[in-house]
N, C-alpha and C positions, 0 to 999 in steps of 0.2 A: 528607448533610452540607450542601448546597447549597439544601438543598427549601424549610429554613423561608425563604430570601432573595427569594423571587418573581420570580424571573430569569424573561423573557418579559412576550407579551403574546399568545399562544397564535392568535397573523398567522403564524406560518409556515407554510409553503406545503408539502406535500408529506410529513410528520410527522403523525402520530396525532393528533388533538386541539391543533395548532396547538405544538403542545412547541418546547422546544430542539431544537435541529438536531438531527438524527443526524451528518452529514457537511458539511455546509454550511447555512447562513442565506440560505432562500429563501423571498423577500419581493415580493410586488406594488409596484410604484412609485406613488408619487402620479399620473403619467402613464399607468399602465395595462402598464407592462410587467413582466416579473420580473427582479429582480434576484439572482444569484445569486454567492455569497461563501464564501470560507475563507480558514484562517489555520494556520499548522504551522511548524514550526522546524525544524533540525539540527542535533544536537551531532557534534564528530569522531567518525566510525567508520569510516574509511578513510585511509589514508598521504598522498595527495594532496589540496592542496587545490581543485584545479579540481573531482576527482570529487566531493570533500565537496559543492564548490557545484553542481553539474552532478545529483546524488543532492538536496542542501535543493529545486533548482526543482522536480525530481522528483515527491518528496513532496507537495507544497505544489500541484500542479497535479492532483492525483489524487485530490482532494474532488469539483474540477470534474467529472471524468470519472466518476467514479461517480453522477453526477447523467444519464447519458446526453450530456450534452453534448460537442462534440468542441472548441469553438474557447473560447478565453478572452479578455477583450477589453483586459485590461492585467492588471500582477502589480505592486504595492512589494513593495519588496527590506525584509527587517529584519534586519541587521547588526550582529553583536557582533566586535569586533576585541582579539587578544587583549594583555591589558595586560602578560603574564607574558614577552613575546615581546623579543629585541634590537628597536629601531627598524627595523633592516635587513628581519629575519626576520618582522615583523608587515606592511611595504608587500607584501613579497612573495607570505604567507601571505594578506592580504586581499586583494590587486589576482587573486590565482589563482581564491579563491573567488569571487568577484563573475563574476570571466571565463567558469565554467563555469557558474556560475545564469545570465547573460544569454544565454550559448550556449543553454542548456536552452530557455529561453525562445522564443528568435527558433526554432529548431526546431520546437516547436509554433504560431508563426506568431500569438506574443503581445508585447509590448514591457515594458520595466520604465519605470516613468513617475514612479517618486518612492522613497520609504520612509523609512525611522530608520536612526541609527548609533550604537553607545555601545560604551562599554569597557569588556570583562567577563573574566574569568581564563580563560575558555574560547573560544576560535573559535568563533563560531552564525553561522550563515545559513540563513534561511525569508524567507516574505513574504504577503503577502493576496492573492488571486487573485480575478476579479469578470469575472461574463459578465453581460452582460443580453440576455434572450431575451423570447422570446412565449410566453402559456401553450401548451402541447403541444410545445416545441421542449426539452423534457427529461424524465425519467421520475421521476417521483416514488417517493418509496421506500416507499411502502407496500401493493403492492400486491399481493404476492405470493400463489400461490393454491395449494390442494391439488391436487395430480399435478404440480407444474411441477417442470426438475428445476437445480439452482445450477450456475452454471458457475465456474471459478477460471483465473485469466489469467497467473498467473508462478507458479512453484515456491514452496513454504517451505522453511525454514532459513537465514535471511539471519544472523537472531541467532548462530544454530550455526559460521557460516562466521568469522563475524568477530573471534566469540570464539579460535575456535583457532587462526585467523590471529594476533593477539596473542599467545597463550599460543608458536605455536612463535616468533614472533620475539623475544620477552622471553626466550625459553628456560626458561618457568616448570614446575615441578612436575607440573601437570598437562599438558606438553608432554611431559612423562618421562617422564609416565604410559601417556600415549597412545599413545608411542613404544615404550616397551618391551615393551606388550602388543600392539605391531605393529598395532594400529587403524586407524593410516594412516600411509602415507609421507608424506614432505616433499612430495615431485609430484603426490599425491591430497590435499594441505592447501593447495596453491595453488592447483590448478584448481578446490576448492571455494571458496576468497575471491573467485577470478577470474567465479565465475560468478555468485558471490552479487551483485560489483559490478556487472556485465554488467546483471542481474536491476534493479536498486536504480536503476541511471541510465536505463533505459529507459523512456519516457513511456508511459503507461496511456492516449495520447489517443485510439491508433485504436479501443482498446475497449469508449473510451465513446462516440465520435462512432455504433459500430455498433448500441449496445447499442436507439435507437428502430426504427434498420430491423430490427430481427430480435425488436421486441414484446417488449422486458426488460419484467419486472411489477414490480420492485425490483432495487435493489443499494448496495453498499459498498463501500471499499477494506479491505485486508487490511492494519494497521497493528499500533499500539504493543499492544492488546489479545491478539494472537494472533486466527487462526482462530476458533478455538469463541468466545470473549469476541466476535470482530466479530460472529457469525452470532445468539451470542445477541442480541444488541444489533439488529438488525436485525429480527430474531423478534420483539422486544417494540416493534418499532414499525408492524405491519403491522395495517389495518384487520382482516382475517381473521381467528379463532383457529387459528393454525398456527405447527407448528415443520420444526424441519429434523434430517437425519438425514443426517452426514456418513460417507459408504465408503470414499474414496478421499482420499490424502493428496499428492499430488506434493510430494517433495521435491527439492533441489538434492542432485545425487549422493555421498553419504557421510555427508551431514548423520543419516542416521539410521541409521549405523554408527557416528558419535560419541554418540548420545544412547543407543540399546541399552547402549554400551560400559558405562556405570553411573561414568566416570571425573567427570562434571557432569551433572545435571538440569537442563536446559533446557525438560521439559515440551512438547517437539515435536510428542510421539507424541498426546498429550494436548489437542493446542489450545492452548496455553497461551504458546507460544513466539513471542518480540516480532517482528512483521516491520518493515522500514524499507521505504518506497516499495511497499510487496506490490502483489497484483494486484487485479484487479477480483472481486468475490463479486455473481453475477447471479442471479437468480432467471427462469426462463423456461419456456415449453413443451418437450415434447424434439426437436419436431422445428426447431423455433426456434434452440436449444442447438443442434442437429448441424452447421446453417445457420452459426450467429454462428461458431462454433470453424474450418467451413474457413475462411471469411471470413478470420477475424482470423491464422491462420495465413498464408495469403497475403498478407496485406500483411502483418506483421512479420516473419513468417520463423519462428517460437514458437509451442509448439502451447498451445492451452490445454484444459482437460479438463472433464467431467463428473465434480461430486465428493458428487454429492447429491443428494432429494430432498425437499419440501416436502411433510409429512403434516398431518392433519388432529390439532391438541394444546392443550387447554382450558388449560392453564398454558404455552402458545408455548417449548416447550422446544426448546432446538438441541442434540444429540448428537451425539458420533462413534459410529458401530457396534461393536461388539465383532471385532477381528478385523480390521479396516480396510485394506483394501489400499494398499501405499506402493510410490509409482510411483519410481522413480530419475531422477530428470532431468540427464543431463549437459549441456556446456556446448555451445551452440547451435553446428551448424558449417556455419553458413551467413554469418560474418561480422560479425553483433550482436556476439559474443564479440571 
């Protein structure tokens, strides 16, 4: 759709042939440095609005991180306030959100230093995020190679969690449904929103600050695409010819006892299912992988997995296996939660 418009100037840094970003807009400075940039939004998918805003900084800093980088050097705020709102309920509803994006922020040890505000029927909050580094002070994403094997840094099922979160507090139809064929109880429908939020506000920063020490050859974040859509996308930007060959699925616990159930197609099992704030998708050696995973478990507290390997494939094709192993991930009880 976009191809005939000439978007680019095929300067980016770190992409196949100089392309549009995969994940961020990395650019040499006139001075000699790199600059590196993204940009992402948040619609409501959550009750509160701190976590809304505390989940948009989330997002929105976890371009960075999939660049390897761990520090970002400022973030604008872009801000939709909603016009459908009392006066009252909109100071409250915006001064909340703002409060948990700037919280997100100064926790990863970045500042907010400008941005936009307009007025739209929906509550958004995102913003642009911009580190400037030196070449070799992040991983470019192309460079994945045959035998290495992907790592995955937070569970899937965020979409799954929050849908059903809705569906039982609307009390809709398909809350009915779910209910009367005993799918899930109301205490296994909150602890999977609870973890999903847990999942979504958590910064991706330590595991991209780790991803140079442990020799990542590529990577992405796990977002609006799903799985299999990121890993494709990532496959077709690797100097190589190679694809990926996904086994293992971690989900957030019950997410794929609602998706077997046949009550909605979410397309989970499939790849297909939209994450919000996901984890990091690495590409690496295995003994690198076994390295980065204790690491990044000690300092967050979350384990992350081995969900794949990188084969040698003339068309860069990403699959899941037939059969694929789906891990259960309950919610972390070590206090993240």
């Amino acid at each position: 759709m976009l191809s005939s418009l000439g978007l680019g100037d095929g300067q980016n840094m770190g992409t196949t042939n100089g392309k549009i970003a995969l994940d961020c807009s990395v650019r040499k400075t006139r001075q000699g440095h790199v600059c590196i940039s993204t940009t992402d939004f948040f619609f409501p998918l959550v009750d509160s609005p701190y976590l809304q805003g505390r989940i948009g900084a989330a997002n929105v800093l976890s371009d960075l991180y999939a660049e390897g980088v761990g520090e970002c050097d400022f973030v604008l705020m872009l801000l939709a306030a909603c016009r459908d709102m009392t006066e009252q309920d909109r100071n409250i509803c915006t001064r909340e959100m703002i409060r948990g994006f700037n919280d997100a922020c100064l926790e990863a040890g970045t500042v907010v230093t400008g941005g936009q505000t307009v007025v739209n029927p929906w509550p958004v909050i995102g913003g642009v995020a911009t580190t400037i580094c030196r070449e070799g002070e992040y991983v470019k994403s192309d460079g994945a190679k045959v035998g290495d094997v992907v790592v995955l840094t937070k569970p899937l099922g965020t979409q799954v969690a929050v849908n059903v979160h809705e569906w039982r507090v609307r009390e809709t139809p398909k809350w009915e449904e779910i209910s009367k064929r005993k799918v899930l109880t109301n205490e296994e429908a909150e602890d999977m929103m609870h973890s999903a939020v847990c999942s979504m506000s958590r910064l991706n920063q330590h595991g991209g600050s780790l991803m140079l020490k442990h020799n990542a050859h590529a990577g992405t974040d796990v977002t609006g695409f799903g799985i299999l859509g990121h890993a494709q996308n990532l496959m077709d930007n690797q100097q190589e010819a190679v694809g990926m060959e996904i086994h293992t699925l971690p989900c957030i616990a019950n997410t794929a006892k609602v998706e077997e159930s046949g009550v909605f197609d979410f397309r989970l099992l499939r790849g297909y299912s939209a994450e919000t704030s996901g984890g990091l998708m690495i590409c690496m050696r295995e003994e690198d992988a076994i390295s980065y995973c204790r690491e990044l478990e000690e300092i967050d507290g979350e384990p992350a997995w081995i969900i794949g390997r990188i084969i040698e494939s003339a068309d860069r094709k990403a699959m899941i296996v037939e059969k694929a192993n789906v891990v259960e991930v309950p919610c972390g009880n070590n206090g993240s939660c």
